[in-house]
N, C-alpha and C positions, 0 to 999 in steps of 0.2 A: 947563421940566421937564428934571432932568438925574440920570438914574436909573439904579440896576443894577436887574435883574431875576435873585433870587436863587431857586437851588432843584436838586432832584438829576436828574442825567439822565430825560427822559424825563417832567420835569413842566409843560412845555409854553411853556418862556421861548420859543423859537423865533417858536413861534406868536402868542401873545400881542404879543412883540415887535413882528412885523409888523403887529397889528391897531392897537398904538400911531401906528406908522408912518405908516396910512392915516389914523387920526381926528386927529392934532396935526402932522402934516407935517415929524417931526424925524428924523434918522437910525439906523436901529437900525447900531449899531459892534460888528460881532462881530471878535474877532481871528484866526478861524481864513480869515474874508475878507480879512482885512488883508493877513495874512503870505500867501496863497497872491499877491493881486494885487504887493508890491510886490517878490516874487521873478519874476513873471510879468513886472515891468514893468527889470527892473534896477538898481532903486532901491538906492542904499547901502546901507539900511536890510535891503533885499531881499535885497542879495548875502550879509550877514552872516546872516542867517536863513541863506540858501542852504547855506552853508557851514556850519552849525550842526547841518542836517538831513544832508546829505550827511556829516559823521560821529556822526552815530547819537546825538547831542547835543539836549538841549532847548533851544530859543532863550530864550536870556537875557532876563531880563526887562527890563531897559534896550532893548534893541531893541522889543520888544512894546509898550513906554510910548510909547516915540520913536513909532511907527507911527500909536500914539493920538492924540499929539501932533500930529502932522499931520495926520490927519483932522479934527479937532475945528477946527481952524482954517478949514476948508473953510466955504464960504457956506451951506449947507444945514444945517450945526450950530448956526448963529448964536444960535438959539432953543431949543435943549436938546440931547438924547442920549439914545440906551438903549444901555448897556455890557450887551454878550454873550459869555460866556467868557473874562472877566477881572474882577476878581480873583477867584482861588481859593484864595488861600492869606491869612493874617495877611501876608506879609511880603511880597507884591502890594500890599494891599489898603493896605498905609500908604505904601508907594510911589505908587501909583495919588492917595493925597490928595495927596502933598506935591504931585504934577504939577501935580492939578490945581486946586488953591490957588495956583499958579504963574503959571495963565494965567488965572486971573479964571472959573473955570468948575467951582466946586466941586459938590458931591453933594448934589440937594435933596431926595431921596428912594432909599429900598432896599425892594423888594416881596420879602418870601418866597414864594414859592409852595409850600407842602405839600401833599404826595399822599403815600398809603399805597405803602410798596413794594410790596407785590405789584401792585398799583395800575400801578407803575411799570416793573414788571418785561414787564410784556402790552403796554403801549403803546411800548416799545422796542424790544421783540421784531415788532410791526408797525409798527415805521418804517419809510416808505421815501423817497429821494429821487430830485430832478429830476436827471443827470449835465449838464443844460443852464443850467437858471435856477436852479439852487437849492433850488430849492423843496421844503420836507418835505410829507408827507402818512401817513395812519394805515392802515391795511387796517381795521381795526374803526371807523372814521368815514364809509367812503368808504361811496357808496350797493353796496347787496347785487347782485354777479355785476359790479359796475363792471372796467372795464378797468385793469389798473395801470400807466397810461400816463398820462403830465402833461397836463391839462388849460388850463394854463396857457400852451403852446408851440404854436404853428402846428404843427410836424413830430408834436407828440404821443412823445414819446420816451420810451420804456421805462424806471418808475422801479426802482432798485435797492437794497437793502440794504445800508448802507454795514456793512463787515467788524466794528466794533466794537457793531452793533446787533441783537447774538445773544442769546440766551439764558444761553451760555457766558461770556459776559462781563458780564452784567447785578450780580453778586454783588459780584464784582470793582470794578466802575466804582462801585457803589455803598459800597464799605467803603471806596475813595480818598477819595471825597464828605464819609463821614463824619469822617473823622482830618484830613481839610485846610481843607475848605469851610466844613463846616457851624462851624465857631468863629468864621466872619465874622457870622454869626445875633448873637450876644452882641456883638461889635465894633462892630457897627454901630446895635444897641438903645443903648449907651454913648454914641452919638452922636445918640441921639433923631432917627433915621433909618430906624428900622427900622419898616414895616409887615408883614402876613401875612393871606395869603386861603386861603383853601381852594380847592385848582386841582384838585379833583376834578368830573365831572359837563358840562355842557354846554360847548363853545367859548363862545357868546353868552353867558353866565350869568358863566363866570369873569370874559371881558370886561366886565362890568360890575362884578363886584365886585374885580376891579384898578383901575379905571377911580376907582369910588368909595372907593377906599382909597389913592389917592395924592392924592386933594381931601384927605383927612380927617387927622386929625392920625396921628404919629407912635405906638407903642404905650411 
């Protein structure tokens, strides 16, 4: 299985993702993990990010590829992938094949996930995360009067709002999505690659009907 999980902020690839993670043992490859660990570690790859970010610059997509490229080699890939937060654009998204038609590890599947904006507007606006392990969680999911503290962490650590998951930015983050992203929808239907679930409504429920829409053929 070697798959993007496709859809607009706030429709629940995160999540989903790790549920892949747990039931088929492959690694979810987000890039915004990449680029923080291999600046974190001094990595070549890391120091040119480094130096990307430190002037106000987007990191190149040949870095971002490069970083893919190494991960995916790692022993824990061996048997598939979920791409998160990359590609987002047509001109990622053909780069992203040539790579990985390169190393023998092309794209055996694409999930849409749809949700209604405003749908999507509530569920971003109660994002919150772990500053420790990562971890996302919803205020509207969690049990009623629960603590906003990770459950996940020995220490239990106070989750927080990351700055782009406001209300103020929800309109914004969603008119990017549509002028860049969303043309990958068609790109990838072209390559009889594309499926699409409805990721409104239960965690469990989606998970299943993701689950049963990557056995199933292409639309």
């Amino acid at each position: 299985m070697r798959i993007v999980l496709l859809g607009a902020p706030g429709s629940g690839k995160g999540t989903q993702s790790q549920r892949l993670v747990q039931r088929f043992g492959i690694p979810q490859v987000s890039t915004g993990d990449l680029l923080r660990s291999a600046v974190a570690r001094g990595t070549a790859l890391g120091l040119a990010a480094k130096d990307a970010m430190q002037a106000g610059k987007l990191v190149d997509d040949a870095i971002v590829l490069g970083m893919i490229r190494e991960r995916l080699a790692e022993p824990d890939a061996v048997n598939g992938y979920i791409l998160d937060g990359f590609p987002r654009n047509l001109v990622q998204a053909a780069a992203l094949d040539e790579m990985l038609t390169a190393i023998g590890k092309p794209l055996t599947g694409v999930v849409l996930m749809e949700v209604n904006y405003t749908e999507l507007g509530r569920r971003i606006a109660g994002r919150r995360s772990c500053p420790q392990c990562g971890g996302i969680f919803n205020v509207h999911s969690l049990p009623p009067a629960a603590e906003l503290r990770c459950p996940n962490c020995a220490d239990a650590p106070v989750l927080f709002q990351r700055p782009d998951d406001n209300e103020s930015t929800v309109a914004n983050r969603l008119r990017v999505y549509d002028e860049q992203t969303r043309p990958l929808v068609e790109y990838y239907r072209k390559q009889q690659l594309l499926r699409s679930i409805d990721a409104e409504g239960e965690v469990d429920a989606i998970t299943a009907l993701l689950i049963a829409a990557l056995a199933g053929p292409a639309a």
